[in-house]
C-alpha positions as CSV (number, residue, x, y, z in Angstrom):
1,X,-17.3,-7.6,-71.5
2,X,-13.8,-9.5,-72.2
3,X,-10.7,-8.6,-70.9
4,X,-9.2,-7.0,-74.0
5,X,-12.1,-5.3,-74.6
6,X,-11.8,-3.7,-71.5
7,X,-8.0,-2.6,-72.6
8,X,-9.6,-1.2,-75.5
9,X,-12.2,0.8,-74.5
10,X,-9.5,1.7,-71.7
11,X,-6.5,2.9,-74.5
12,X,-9.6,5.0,-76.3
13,X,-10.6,6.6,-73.1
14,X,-6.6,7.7,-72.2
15,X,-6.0,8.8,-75.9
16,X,-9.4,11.0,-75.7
17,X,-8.0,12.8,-72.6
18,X,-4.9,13.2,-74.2
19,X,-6.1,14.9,-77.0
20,X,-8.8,16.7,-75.3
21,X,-6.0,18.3,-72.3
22,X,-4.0,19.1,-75.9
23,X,-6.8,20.8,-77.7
24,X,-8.0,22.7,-74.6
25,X,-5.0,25.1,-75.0
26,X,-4.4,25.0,-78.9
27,X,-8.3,26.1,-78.9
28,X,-8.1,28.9,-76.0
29,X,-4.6,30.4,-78.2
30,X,-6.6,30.1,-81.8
31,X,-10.1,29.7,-81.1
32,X,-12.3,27.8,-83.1
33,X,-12.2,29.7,-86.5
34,X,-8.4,29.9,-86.5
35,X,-8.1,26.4,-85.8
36,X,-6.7,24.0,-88.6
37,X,-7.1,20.1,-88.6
38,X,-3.5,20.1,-89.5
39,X,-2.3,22.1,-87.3
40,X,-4.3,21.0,-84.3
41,X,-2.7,17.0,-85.1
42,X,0.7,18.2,-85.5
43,X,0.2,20.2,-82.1
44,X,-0.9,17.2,-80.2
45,X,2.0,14.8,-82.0
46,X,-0.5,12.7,-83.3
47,X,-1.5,12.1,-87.4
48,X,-4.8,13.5,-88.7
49,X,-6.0,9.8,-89.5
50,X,-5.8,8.9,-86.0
51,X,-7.2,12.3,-84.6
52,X,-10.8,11.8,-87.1
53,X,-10.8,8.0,-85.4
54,X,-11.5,9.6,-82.6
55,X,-13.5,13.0,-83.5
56,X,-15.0,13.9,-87.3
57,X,-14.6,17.6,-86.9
58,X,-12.3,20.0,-85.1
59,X,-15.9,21.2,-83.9
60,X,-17.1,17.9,-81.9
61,X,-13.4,18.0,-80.6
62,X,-14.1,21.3,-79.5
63,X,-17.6,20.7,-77.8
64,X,-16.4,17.6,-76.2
65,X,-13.5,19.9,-74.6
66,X,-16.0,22.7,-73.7
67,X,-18.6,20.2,-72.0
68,X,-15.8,18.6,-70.1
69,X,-15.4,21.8,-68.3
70,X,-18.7,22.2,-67.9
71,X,-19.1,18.5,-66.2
72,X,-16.4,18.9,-64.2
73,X,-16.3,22.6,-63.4
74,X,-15.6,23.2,-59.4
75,X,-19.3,23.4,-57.7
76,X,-17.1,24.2,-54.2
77,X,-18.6,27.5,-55.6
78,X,-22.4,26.8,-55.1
79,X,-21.6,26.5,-51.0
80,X,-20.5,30.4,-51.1
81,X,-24.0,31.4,-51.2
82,X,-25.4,29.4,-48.3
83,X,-22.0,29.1,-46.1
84,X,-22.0,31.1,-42.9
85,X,-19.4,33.5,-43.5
86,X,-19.5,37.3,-44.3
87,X,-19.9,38.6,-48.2
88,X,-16.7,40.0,-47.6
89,X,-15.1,37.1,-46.8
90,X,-16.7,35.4,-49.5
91,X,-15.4,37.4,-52.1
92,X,-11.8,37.4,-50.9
93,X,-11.7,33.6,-51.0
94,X,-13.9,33.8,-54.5
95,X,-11.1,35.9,-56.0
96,X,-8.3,33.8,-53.8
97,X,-9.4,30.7,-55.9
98,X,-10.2,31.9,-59.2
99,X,-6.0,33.5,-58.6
100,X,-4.9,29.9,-57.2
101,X,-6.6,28.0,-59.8
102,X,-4.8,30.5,-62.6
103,X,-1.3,30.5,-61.3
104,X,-1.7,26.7,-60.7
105,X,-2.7,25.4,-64.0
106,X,-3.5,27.2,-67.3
107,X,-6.2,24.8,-68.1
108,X,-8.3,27.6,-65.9
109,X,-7.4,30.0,-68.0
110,X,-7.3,28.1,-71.2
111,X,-11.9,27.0,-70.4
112,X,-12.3,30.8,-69.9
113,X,-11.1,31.6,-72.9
114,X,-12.4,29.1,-75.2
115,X,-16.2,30.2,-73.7
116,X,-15.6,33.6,-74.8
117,X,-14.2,32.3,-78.4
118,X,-17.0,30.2,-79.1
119,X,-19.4,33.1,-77.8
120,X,-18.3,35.4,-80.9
121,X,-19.0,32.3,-83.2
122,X,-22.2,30.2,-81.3
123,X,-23.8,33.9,-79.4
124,X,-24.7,34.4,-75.8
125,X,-28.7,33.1,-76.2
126,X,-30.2,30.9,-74.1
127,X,-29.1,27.1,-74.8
128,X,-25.6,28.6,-76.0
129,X,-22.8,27.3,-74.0
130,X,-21.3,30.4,-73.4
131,X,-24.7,30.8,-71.5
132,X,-24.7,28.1,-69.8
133,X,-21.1,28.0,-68.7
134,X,-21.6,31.7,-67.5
135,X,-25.2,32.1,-66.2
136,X,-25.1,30.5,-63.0
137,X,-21.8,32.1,-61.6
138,X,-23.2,35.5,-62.7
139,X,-26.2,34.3,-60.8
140,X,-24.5,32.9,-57.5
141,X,-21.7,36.0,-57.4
142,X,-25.0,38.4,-57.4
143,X,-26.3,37.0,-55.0
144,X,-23.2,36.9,-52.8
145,X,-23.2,41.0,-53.8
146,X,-27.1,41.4,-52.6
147,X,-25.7,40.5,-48.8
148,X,-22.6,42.4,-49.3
149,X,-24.9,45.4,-49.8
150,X,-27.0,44.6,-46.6
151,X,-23.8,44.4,-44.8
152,X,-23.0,47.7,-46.0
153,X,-19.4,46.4,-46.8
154,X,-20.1,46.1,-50.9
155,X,-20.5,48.9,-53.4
156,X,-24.0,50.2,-54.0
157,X,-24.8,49.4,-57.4
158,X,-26.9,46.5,-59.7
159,X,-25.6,43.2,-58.2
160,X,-26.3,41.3,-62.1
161,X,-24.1,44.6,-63.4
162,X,-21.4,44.2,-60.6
163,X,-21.3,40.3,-61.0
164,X,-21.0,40.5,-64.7
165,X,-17.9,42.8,-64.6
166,X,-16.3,40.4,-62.1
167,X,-16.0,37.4,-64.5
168,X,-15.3,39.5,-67.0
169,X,-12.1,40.8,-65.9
170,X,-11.7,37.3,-64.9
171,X,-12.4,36.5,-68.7
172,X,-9.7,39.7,-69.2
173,X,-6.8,38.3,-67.3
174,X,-7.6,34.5,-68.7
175,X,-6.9,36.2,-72.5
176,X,-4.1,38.4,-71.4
177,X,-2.4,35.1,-69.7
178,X,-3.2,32.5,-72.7
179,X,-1.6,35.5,-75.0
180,X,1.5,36.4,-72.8
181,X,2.2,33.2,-71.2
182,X,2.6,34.9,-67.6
183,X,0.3,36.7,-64.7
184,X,3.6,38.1,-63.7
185,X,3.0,41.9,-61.8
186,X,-1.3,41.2,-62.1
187,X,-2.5,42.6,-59.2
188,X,-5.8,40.2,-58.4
189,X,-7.0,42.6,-55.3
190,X,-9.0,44.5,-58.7
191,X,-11.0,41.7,-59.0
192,X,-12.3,42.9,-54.7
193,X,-12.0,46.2,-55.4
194,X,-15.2,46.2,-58.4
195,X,-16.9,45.0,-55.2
196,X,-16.1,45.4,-51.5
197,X,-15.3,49.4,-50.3
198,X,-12.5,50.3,-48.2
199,X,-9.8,47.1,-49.5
């Protein structure tokens, strides 16, 4: 490959970022219906000629976004399961990130949304990336729930059930933030309290 073909395929790959980090939060605040071609390249500063040289529909825009956040999704989570530490204290760092990783960078909250959105439009079946995105945290966090019970320091109660209404308050506070523009007063300890007793 020659040196300015190199540059090239460099300048695509920096201007796909760019619109993709753009579009991440234009699509969490619209969603995908509400979206506009238009609006979406006027957002971004860029001119809708130049947006379709890089993506033919706001919809492969949008699955490109989505699958980046799949790709590139923190797997630090995957260790909670097997890591020799108490469910408790597994949980409290759990709900320590997920509040971190919102009050650091609304990106989070912008991926959490945009998996909701697209699950009103694409459904929550098997294959769907709503399902894919959300499976295996529901999956791991249940898990982490199951040894919480045999420690007698978690709720009695379905772990899938309890595990489920974890994210989605998670899912809650991502909206709420992405609509308000602040996570001022939110009180994250809820997220333990659907879980652990006596917090």
């Amino acid at each position: 490959m020659g040196r300015n073909e190199e540059k090239n395929l460099e300048q695509r790959r920096k201007m796909m970022e760019k619109i993709e980090d753009g579009a991440l939060y234009y699509f969490a605040k619209y969603g995908l219906a509400g979206a506009k071609i238009s609006d979406l390249s006027k957002y971004l500063g860029i001119s809708q000629g130049l947006l379709y040289r890089y993506y033919s529909s706001k919809e492969e825009l949008f699955q490109a976004v989505s699958s980046k956040w799949i790709e590139t999704r923190d797997h630090n989570f995957k260790n909670l399961v097997t890591i020799s530490m108490t469910a408790k204290e597994k949980v409290l760092f759990l709900t320590k990130h997920v509040e971190n990783s919102l009050k650091k960078d609304m990106k989070f909250a912008s991926f959490f949304t945009i998996f909701e959105n697209n699950s009103l439009t694409a459904g929550t079946q098997k294959g769907s990336l709503f399902y894919t995105w959300s499976n295996e945290p529901c999956e791991m966090l249940a898990e982490i729930i199951r040894q919480g019970q045999k420690e007698e320091e978690f709720h009695e109660g379905n772990p899938t059930q309890m595990s489920v209404s974890y994210w989605g308050l998670v899912f809650a506070i991502s909206h709420n933030y992405i609509a308000s523009g602040t996570l001022e007063n939110y009180d994250f300890t809820l997220l333990n309290r659907l879980i652990i007793k006596n917090i």
